[in-house]
Steps between C-alpha positions, in 0.01 A plus 500: 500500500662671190287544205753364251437160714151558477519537107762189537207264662232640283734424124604167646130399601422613150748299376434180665182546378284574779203692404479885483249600756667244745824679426407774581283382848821383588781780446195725674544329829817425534599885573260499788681163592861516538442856685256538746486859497436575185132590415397258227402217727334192379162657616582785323523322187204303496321883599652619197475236289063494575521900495618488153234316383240747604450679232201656334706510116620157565194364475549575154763251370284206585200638302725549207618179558169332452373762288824372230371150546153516431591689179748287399256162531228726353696535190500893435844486400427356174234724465754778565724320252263519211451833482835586508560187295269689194628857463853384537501150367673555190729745575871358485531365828139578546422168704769505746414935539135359590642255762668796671234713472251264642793448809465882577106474491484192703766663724229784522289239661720271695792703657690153492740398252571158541087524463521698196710236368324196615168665370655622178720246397297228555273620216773689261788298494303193338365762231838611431654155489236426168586779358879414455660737787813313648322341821797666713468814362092467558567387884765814557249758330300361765690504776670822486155707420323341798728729710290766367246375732696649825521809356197624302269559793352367675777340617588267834881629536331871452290402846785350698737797417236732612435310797904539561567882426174633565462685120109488352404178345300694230785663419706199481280376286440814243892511487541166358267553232766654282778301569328150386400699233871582421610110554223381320574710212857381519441152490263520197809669353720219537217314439480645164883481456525100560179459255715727225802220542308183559240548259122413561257271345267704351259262326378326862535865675225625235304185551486556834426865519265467186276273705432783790462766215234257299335589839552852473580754739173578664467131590894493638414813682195387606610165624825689675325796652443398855847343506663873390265635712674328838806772528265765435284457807757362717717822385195743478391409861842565634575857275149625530465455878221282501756254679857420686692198335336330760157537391585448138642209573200366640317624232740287262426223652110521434535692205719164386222256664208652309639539130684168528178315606201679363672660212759225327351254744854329493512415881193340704413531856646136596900701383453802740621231793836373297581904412447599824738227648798589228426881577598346860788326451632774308490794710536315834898445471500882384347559789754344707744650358333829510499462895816379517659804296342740723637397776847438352493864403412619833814317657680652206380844646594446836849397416518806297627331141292749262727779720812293409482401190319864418837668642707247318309494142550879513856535631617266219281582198438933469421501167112450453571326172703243653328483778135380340733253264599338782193484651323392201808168461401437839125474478549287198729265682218483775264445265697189363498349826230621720142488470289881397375527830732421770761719279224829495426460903881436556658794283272713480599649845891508418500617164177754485721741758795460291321643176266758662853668587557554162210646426323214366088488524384168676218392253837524219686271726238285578453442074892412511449283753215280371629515114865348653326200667279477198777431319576227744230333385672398204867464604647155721481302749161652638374643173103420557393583208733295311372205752135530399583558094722149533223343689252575221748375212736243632809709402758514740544868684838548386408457122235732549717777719759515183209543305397792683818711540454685194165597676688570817706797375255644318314485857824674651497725253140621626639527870789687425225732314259502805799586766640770338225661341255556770216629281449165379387364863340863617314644202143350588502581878687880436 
């Protein structure tokens, strides 16, 4: 069978609206079935699809998974928020700089964004609403900063890419630290710009922030301590050998279980069941689709399209310049329609070739890679993030997506930074 009809059946069951993973069950097997001979056979697949799964670092996205949700229910965010909520509270733009800087901590502990946002904004977005911030403006802040969450480690996309091109998962994870950084920073820029324009109600923002320093900042530290101690140990285990992601992610989980019931006491033993079902039904269609990538990218293999489209990429485009644009518009037009991980386990394979060719380091590309889809977070039809900020708000996606574009190019902006600078990526793992 060709593979343009392959890609063919696999857009048009996309299209039609049949689900991802099934998608991509389908164009798997149907290789193997028009031709006989060729190796992918339906038992092939289904070997490939369970071999994928059995993995020792895989094990990892689920704990992070549940590790996100117990924090989330356990109410550290706002713990996170206050502090950052006091020292930069009445700054110009000081509120909406906290939100984002509580999105890179909580990323620091979830490695989800749509988490990061369903955690954060839950608990910010009402706080910025009484303090006069334009509620779409509030939601977008929101929405475009949880994407932080997939790339300040540790991160879920960081796992599945190293899963797919074999680079260290530490080292995934110490590159990204500078890059969120960089976005971050960016954001609180425009952040700061918008505030400048709009103007700010400063008489309810120094209500607000006067309350938590009438507590003073022992107390705020104090009360926030075990909640900004969460990406330390989850970090420090990883960095200072003590553990793989694996292991820290199980530690997460009970580090998350014991400070959110015997510290803030804010879940009971009756909610463990509920979290533990949601942590379920949450990672069990990513695990479909994680089975179902693999062995869509082994029929890819076979039929040699990373060769092809390798040999074509590079026959068309010989300036390196050009060459990581257009691989950077295409990411972001995967991003806009494809979900993070199917898109890592399916392009990984094709495009990591292409870039190591030109001399580019793996752990760089795999940055590029996740801060592309992260930006398909934010952009339609399958922008997540914008999915779970409307959910929280009742404000259609679209308002908030034109909302967020301003965001969006100052995101770019960061990428183009991160692609063609490689220092930015490499520094922490030179």
């Amino acid at each position: 069978m060709p593979v343009a009809v392959v890609f063919l059946i696999f857009v048009v069951c996309l299209v039609i609206a049949i689900p991802v993973s099934i998608s991509l069950g389908i164009v798997s097997v149907l290789p193997g079935a028009f031709d006989p001979s060729f190796t992918a056979s339906a038992t092939y697949v289904i070997r490939s699809m369970l071999g994928g799964l059995d993995s020792f670092p895989l094990l990892a996205v689920p704990m992070f998974v549940l590790s996100g949700i117990i924090m989330a229910k356990g109410g550290i965010s706002k713990k996170l928020f206050d502090v950052f909520a006091f020292f930069m509270g009445k700054w110009t733009a000081g509120m909406p700089c906290a939100v984002i800087v509580t999105c890179l901590f909580y990323g620091a502990i979830s490695g989800s964004a749509p988490a990061t946002v369903a955690a954060v904004g839950s608990m910010t977005i009402p706080i910025l609403l009484e303090l006069g911030y334009d509620k779409k403006f509030a939601t977008a802040v929101v929405a475009v900063a949880g994407g932080l969450g997939v790339i300040i480690p540790p991160s879920i996309p960081f796992i599945m890419y190293g899963m797919a091109s074999g680079a260290s998962v530490s080292d995934l994870f110490l590159a990204g630290i500078i890059p969120g950084l960089l976005i971050g920073a960016m954001l609180m820029v425009y952040a700061v710009y918008y505030c400048k324009k709009n103007g700010e109600d400063k008489e309810k923002i120094c209500q607000v922030v006067g309350k938590l320093h009438k507590k003073g900042i022992l107390t705020v530290l104090k009360e926030s301590f075990f909640a900004l101690l969460s990406p330390v140990i989850i970090l420090g285990c990883i960095y200072s050998g003590v553990a793989s992601p694996t292991e820290a992610a199980v530690i997460s989980v009970f580090y998350a279980l014991i400070v959110s019931m015997f510290v803030y006491k804010s879940i009971q033993a009756k909610d463990l069941w509920k979290m533990m079902v949601e942590a379920i039904r949450t990672f069990a269609p990513i695990l479909f689709i994680l089975a179902t990538s693999v062995a869509f990218s082994r029929v890819l293999t076979l039929m040699q399209v990373p060769q092809t489209i390798s040999g074509w990429i590079l026959a068309h485009f010989t300036n390196p310049v050009v060459l990581l644009l257009v691989i950077n518009a295409f990411l972001l037009l995967v991003g806009m329609v494809m979900d993070t991980t199917p898109a890592i386990l399916i392009l990984t394979p094709i495009l990591l070739p292409i870039v190591t060719q030109i001399g580019m380091d793996p752990i760089q590309f795999g940055i590029i890679m996740v801060v592309n889809l992260a930006i398909g977070f934010v952009t339609p039809p399958i922008g997540v993030n914008l999915f779970v900020a409307s959910s929280l708000v009742d404000i259609p996606v679209m308002d908030i997506a034109k909302k967020a574009m301003p965001m969006i190019v100052y995101f770019l902006a960061a990428l183009l930074l991160i692609t063609f600078v490689p220092g930015i990526s490499l520094a922490l793992i030179r």
